[in-house]
MARZA-789535 format. One record per residue: residue in one letter; x, y, z of N, C-alpha, C, CB in turn. Coordinates in steps of 0.02 Angstrom, whole numbers, padded with zeros to 5 digits, always signed. Glycine has a CB too. Example, Ala and Ser with C-alpha at 12.3 -4.5 7.8 and 13.67 -1.06 7.14 Angstrom:
BEGIN
A+00660-00284+00390+00615-00225+00390+00660-00165+00390+00565-00224+00452S+00642-00112+00354+00684-00053+00357+00645+00002+00394+00704-00030+00286
***
This chain:
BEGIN
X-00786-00005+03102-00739-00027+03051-00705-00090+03075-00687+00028+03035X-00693-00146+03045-00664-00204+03069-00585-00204+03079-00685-00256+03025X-00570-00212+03136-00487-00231+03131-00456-00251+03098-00463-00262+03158X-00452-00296+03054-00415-00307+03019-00392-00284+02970-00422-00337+03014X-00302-00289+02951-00262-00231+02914-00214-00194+02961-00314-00175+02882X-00171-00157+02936-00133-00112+02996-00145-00100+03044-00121-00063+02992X-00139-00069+03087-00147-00056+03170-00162+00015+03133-00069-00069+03241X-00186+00068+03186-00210+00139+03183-00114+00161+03189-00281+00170+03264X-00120+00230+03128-00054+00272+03152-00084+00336+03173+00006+00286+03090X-00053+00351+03224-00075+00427+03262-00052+00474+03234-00055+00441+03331X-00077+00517+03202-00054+00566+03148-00039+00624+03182-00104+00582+03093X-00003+00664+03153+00040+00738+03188-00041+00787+03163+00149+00773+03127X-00065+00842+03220-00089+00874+03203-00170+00855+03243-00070+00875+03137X-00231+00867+03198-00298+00860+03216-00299+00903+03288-00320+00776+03220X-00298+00966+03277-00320+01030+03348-00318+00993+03403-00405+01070+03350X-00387+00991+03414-00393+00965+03491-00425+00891+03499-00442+01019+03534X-00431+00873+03439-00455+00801+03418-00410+00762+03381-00515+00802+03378X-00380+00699+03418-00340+00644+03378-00367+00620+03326-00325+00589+03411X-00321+00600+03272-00326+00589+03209-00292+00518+03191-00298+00646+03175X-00314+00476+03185-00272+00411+03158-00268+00376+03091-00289+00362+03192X-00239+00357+03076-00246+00335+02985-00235+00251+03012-00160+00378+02910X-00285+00239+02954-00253+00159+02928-00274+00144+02870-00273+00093+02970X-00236+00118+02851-00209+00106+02786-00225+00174+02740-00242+00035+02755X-00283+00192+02718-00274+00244+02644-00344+00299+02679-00300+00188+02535X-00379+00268+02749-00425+00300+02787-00392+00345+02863-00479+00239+02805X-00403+00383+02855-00398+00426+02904-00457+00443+02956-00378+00478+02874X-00453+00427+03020-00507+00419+03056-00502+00462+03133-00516+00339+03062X-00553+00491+03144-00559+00543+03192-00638+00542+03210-00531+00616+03163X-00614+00562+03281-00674+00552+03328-00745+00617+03329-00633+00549+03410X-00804+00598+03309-00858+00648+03283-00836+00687+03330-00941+00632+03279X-00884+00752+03299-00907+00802+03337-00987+00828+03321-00855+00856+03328X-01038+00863+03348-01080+00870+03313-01079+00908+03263-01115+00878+03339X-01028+00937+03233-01025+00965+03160-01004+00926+03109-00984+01018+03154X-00993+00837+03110-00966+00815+03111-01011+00795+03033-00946+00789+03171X-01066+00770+03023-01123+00760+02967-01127+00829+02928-01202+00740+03002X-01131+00883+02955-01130+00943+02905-01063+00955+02883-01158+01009+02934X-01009+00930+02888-00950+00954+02864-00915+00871+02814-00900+00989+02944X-00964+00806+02827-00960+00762+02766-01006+00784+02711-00977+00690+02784X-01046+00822+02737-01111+00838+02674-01056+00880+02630-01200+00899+02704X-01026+00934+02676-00967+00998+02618-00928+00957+02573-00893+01050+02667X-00865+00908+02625-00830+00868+02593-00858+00838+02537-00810+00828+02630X-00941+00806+02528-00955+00779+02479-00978+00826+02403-01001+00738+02506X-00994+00873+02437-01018+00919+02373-00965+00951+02338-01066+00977+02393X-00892+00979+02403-00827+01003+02329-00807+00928+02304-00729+01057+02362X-00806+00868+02321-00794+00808+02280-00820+00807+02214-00818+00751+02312X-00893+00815+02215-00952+00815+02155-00925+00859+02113-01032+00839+02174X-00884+00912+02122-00902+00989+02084-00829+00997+02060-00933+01065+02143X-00780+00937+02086-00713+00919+02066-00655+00970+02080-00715+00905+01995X-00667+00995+02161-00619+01010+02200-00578+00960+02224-00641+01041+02246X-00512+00964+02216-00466+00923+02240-00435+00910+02273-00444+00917+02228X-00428+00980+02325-00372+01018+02373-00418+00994+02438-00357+01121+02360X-00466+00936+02430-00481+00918+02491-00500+00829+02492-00541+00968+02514X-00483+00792+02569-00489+00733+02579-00564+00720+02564-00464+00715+02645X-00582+00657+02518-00634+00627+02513-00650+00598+02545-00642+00604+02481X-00752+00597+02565-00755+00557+02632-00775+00473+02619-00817+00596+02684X-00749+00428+02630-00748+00358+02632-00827+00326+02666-00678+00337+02680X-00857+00288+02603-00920+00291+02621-00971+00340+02637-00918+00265+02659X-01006+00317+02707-01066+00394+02710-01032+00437+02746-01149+00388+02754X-00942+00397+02755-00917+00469+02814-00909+00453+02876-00970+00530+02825X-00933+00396+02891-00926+00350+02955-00910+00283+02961-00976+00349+02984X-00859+00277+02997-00876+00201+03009-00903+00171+03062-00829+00167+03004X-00898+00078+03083-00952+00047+03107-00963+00076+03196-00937-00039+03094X-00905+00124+03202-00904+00146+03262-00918+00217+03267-00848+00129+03288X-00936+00253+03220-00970+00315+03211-00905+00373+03199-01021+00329+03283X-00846+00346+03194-00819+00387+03184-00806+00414+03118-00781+00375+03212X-00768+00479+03114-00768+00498+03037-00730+00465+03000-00749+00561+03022X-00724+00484+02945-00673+00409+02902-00691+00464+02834-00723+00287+02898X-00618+00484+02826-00582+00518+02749-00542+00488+02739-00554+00585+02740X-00508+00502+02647-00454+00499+02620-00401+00524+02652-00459+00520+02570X-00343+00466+02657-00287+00504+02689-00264+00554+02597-00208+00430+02736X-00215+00603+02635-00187+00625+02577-00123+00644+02588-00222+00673+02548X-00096+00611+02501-00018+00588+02506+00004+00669+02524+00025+00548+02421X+00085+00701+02559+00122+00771+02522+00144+00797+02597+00060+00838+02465X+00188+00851+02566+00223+00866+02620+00221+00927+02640+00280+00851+02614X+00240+00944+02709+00244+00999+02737+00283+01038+02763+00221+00997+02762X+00321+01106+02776+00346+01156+02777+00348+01159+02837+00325+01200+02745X+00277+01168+02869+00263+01177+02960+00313+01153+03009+00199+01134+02985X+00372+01201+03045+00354+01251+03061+00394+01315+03014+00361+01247+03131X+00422+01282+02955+00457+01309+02901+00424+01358+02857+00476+01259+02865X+00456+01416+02805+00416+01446+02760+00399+01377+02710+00457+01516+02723X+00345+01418+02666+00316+01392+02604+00366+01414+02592+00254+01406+02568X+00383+01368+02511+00422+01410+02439+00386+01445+02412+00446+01373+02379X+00408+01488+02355+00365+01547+02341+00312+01522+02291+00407+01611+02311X+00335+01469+02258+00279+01424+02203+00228+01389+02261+00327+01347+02145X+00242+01375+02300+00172+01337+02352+00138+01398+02372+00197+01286+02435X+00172+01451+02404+00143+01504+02425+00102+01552+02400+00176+01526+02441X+00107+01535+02322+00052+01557+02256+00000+01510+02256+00084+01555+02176X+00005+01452+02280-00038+01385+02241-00091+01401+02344+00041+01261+02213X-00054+01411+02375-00082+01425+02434-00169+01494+02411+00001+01463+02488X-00140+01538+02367-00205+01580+02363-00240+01544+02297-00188+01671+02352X-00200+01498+02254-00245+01477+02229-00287+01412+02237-00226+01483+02187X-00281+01381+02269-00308+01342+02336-00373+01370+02347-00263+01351+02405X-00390+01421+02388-00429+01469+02416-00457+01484+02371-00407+01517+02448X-00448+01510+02315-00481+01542+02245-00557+01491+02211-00404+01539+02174X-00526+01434+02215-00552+01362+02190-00600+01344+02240-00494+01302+02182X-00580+01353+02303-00611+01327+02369-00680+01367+02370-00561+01343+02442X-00652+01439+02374-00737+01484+02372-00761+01479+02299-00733+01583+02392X-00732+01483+02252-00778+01465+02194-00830+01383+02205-00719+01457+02121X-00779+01344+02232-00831+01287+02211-00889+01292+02273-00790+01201+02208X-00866+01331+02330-00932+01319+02380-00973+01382+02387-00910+01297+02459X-00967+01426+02331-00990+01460+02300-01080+01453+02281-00944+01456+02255X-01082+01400+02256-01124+01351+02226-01166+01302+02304-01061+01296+02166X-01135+01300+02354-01144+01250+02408-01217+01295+02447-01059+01239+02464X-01250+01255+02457-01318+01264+02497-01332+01221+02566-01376+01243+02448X-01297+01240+02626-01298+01182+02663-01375+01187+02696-01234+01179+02717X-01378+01106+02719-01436+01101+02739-01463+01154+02790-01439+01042+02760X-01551+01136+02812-01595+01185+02868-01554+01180+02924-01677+01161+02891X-01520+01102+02951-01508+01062+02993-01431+01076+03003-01531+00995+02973X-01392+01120+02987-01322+01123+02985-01302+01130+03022-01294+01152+02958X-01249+01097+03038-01199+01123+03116-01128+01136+03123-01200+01069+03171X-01129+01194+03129-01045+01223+03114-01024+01234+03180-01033+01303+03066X-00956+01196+03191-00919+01221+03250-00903+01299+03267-00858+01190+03245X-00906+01326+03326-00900+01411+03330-00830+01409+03316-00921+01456+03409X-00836+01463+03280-00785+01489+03260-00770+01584+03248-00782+01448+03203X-00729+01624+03296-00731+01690+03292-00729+01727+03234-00691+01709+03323X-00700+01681+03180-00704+01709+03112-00780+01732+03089-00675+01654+03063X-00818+01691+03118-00879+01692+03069-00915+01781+03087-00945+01611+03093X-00896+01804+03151-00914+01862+03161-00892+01936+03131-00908+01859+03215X-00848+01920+03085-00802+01970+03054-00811+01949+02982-00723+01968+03081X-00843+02028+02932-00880+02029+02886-00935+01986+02858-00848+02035+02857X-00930+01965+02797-01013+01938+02777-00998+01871+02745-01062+01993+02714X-01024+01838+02785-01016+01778+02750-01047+01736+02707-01010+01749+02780X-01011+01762+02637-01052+01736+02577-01006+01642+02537-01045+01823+02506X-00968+01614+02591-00955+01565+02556-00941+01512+02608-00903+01580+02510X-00912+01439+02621-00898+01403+02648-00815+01387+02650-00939+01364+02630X-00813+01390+02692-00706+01395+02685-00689+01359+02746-00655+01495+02693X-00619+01346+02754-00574+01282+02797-00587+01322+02843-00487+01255+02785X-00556+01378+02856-00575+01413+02919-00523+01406+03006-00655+01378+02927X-00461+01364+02954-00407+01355+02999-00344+01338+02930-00426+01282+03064X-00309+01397+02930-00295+01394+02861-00223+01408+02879-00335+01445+02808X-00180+01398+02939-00128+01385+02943-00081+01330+02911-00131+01386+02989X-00042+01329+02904+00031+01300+02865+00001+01245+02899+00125+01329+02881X+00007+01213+02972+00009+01127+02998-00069+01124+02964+00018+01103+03108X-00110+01138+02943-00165+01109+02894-00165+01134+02819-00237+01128+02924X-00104+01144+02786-00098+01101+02708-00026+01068+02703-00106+01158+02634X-00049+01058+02640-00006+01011+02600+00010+01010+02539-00024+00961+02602X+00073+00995+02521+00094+00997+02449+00097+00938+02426+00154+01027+02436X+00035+00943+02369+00051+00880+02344+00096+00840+02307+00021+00872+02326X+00092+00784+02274+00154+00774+02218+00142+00802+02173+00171+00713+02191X+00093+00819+02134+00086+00848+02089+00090+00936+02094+00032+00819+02070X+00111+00945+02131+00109+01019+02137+00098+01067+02166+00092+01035+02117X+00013+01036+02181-00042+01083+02189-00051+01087+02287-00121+01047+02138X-00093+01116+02308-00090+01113+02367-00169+01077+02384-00069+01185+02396X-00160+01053+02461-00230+01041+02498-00246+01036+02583-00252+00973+02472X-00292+01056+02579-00333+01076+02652-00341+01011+02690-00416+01111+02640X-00319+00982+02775-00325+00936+02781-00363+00950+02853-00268+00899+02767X-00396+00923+02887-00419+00929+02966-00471+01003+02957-00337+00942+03031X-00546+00951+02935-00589+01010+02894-00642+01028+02968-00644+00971+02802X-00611+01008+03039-00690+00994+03058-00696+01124+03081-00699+00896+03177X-00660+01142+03071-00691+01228+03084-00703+01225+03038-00657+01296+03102X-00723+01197+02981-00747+01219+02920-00833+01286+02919-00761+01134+02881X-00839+01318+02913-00918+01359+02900-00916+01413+02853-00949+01398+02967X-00966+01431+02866-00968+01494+02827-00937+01563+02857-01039+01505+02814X-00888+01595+02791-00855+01633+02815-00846+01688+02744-00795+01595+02850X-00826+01748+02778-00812+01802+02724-00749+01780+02680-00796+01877+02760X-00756+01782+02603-00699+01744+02573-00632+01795+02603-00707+01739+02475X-00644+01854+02613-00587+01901+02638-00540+01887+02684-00610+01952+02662X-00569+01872+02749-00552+01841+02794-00525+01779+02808-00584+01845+02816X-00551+01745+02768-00500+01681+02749-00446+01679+02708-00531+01634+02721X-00448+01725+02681-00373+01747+02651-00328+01780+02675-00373+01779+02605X-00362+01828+02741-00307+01862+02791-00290+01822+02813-00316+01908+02839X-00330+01770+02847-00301+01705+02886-00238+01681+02872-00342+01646+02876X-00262+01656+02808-00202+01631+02770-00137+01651+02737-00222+01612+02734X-00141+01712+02719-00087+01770+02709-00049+01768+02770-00117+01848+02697X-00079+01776+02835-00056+01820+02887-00021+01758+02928-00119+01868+02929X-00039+01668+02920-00007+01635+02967+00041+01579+02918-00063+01602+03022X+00029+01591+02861+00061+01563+02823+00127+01608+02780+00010+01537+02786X+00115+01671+02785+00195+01716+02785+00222+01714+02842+00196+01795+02771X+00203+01706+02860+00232+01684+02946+00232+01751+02985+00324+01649+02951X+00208+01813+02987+00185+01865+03009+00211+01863+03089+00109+01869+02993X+00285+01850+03114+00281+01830+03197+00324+01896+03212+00324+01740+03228X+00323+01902+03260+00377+01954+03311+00448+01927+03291+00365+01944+03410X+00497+01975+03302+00546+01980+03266+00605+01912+03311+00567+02070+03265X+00581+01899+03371+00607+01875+03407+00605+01804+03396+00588+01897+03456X+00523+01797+03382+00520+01722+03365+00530+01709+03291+00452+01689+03387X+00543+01764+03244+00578+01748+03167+00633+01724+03178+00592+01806+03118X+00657+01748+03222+00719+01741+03223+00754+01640+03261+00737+01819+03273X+00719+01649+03297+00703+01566+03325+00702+01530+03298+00656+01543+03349X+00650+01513+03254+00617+01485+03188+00673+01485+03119+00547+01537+03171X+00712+01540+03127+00756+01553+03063+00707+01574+03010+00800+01485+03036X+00658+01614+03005+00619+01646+02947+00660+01715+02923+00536+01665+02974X+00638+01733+02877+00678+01781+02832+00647+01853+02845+00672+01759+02749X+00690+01885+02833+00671+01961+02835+00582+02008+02838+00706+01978+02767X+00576+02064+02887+00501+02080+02862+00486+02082+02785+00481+02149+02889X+00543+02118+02743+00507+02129+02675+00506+02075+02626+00536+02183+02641X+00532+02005+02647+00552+01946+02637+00456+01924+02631+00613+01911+02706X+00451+01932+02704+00383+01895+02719+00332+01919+02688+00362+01895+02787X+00328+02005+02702+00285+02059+02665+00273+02011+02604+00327+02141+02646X+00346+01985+02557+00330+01969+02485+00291+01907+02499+00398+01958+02433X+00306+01859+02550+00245+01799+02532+00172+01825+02544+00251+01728+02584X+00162+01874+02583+00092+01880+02566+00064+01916+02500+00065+01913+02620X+00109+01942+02467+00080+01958+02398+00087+01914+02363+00102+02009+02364X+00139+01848+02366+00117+01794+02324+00056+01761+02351+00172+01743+02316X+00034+01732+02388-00028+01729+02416-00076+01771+02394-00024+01737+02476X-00088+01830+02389-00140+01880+02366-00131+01846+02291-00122+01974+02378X-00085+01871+02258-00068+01856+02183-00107+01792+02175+00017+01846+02163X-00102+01721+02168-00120+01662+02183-00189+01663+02202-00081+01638+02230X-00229+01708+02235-00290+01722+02244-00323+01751+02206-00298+01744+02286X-00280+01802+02161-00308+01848+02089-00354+01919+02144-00389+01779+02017X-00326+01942+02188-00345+01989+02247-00331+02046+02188-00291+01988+02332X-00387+02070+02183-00411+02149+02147-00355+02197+02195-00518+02178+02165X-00344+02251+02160-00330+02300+02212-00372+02347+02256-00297+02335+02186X-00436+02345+02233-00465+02389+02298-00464+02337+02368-00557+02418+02280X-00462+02278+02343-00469+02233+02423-00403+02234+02433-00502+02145+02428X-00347+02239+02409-00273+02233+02427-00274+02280+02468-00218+02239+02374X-00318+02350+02465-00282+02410+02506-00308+02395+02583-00308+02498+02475X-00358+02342+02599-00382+02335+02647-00376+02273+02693-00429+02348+02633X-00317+02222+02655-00293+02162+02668-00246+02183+02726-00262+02125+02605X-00204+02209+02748-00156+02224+02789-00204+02241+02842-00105+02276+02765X-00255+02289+02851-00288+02285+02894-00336+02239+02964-00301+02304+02866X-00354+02192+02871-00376+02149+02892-00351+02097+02948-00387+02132+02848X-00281+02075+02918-00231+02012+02939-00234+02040+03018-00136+02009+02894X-00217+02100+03027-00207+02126+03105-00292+02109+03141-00182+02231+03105X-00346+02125+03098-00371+02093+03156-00421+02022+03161-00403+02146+03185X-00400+01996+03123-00403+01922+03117-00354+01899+03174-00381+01894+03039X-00293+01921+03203-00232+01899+03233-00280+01942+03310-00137+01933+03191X-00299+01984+03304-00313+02003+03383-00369+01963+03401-00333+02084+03400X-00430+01964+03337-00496+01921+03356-00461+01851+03381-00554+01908+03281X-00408+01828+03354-00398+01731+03349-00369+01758+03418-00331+01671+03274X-00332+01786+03455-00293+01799+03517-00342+01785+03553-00259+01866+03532X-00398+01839+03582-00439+01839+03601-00474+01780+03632-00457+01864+03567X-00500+01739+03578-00563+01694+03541-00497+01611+03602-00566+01696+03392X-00440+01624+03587-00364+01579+03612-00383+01590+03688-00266+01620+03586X-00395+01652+03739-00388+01682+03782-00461+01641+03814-00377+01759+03766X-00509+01669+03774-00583+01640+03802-00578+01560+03811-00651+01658+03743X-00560+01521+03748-00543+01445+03746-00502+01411+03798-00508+01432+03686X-00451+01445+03819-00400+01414+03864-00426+01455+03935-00310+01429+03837X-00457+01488+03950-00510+01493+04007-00434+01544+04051-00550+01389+04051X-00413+01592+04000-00356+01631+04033-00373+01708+04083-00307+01651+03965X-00337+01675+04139-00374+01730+04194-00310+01740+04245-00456+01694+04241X-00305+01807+04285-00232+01815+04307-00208+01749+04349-00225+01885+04354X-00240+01703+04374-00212+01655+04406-00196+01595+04361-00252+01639+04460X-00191+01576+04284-00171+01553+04227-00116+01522+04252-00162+01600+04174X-00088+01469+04239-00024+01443+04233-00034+01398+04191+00009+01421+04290X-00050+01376+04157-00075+01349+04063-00039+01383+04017-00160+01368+04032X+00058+01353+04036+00099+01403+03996+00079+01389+03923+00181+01394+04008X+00048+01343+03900+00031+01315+03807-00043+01358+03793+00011+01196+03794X-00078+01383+03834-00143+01432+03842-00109+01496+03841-00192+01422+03916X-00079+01528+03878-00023+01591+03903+00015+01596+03811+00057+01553+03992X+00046+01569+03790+00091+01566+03729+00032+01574+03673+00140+01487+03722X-00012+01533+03677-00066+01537+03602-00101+01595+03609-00128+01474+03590X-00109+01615+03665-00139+01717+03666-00076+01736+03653-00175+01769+03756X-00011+01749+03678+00050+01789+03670+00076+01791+03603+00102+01766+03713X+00091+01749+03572+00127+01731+03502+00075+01782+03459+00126+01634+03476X+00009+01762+03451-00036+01814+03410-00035+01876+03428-00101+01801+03411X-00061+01886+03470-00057+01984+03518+00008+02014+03467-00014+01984+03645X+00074+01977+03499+00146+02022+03463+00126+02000+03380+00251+01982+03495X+00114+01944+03355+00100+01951+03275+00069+02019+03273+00047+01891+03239X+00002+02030+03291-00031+02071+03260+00011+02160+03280-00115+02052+03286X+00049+02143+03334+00076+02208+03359+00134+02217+03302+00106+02207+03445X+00163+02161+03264+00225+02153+03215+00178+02180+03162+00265+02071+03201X+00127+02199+03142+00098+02190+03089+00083+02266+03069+00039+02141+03096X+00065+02293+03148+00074+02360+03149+00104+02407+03145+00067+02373+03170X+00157+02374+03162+00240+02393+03153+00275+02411+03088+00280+02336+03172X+00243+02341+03048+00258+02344+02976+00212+02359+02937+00281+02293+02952X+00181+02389+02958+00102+02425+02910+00129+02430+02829+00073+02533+02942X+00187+02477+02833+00212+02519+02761+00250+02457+02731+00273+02601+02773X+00270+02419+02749+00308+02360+02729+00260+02332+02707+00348+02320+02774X+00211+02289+02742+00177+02252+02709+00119+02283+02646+00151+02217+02763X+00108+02348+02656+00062+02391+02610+00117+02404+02516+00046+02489+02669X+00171+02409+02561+00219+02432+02491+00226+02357+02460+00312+02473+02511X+00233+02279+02481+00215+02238+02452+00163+02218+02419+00225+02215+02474X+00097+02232+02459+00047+02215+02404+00024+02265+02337-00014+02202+02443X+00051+02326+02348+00033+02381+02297+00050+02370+02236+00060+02441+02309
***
């Protein structure tokens, strides 16, 4: 891509890969999933999903890096959603597996690992990191998915525990309290706006609470293996991303009847 125009801004966020914008392009350094996940980006574009960045050109620029639409809106992170985003949050997801519903990725595909993909059946293509610091509210309303590279194939279920479970903010009572988040039956209620917003049947509602708990032990885990955690560990930011999940999912257990009497 040629220099000239703004200087690169270093954007808040992109996991473990920097993210820079200039001017209306947002640019980040490949990975080899990096061509199968402009092919996705290009097909919910075609099929007139909105809730995601368009890729600029073939998706690369002259230096091979990726190159999307920045996208305008704001964020909550490390704050709750309001309860109108926190609906538009499952309907987000609703739109997302419908349109990749339809998606056939190539022989040649390459999806970053991801522990999700081992938990139930994966009949659709989804963000697959569906925490609060990756969306956005747009001006208009609606919400969108930003920093697509875990994107694969995944059980639509599971991507909705995901998202229920880190976007009600599902934490130990200790770090609610830190944070200033609101009450368990407070939170309980954002994940039924979330379900609601998703149009979640009730036979899958009775099995959503289940779920969220172990989506939160698998991601602990999956945190544990990644940050290479072993009793001689002192990787207090490795140590915290296993700990914070473990007590979620132990808070979750806690509040079984809470969160069950909300979605009912």
């Amino acid at each position: 891509m040629s220099q000239d125009g703004p200087p690169d801004e270093a954007l808040a966020g992109g996991g473990r890969t920097p993210v820079f914008r200039r001017g209306d392009v947002v640019r980040r350094r490949p990975g080899p999933w990096s061509r199968t996940v402009a092919g996705l980006l290009r097909h919910l574009d075609l099929v007139g999903f909105a809730g995601a960045p368009r890729i600029v050109g073939d998706g690369f620029d002259d230096d091979g890096w990726e190159t999307v639409t920045f996208l305008d809106g704001w964020s909550a992170h490390p704050g709750c959603w309001p309860d109108e985003q926190l609906h538009q949050v499952g309907v987000l997801l609703a739109d997302l597996h419908a349109a990749t519903s339809t998606y056939r990725p190539p022989d040649e595909a390459t999806w970053q690992t991801w522990f999700g993909r081992g938990i139930g059946s994966a009949t659709v293509v989804g963000h697959c990191d569906t925490g609060p610091w990756n969306l956005l509210a747009r001006p208009d309303g609606d919400m969108a998915l930003i920093d697509w590279e875990t994107a694969g194939p995944v059980d639509p279920l599971v991507e909705l525990a995901q998202a229920c479970w880190l976007n009600a903010q599902l934490h130990d009572d200790d770090i609610a309290e830190r944070q200033g988040l609101p009450s368990p039956e407070a939170r309980a209620a954002m994940v039924r706006l979330i379900a609601d917003g998703y149009g979640l049947g009730r036979d899958a509602r009775a099995g959503l609470v289940d779920l969220m708990i172990e989506v939160a032990v698998q991601d602990a885990a999956d945190q544990a293996r990644q940050g290479r955690v072993t009793p001689d560990s002192g990787d207090v930011e490795a140590l915290w991303a296993v700990t914070w999940r473990v007590r979620s999912a132990a808070w979750m257990l806690r509040h079984r009847r809470v969160l069950h009497r909300a979605l009912a």
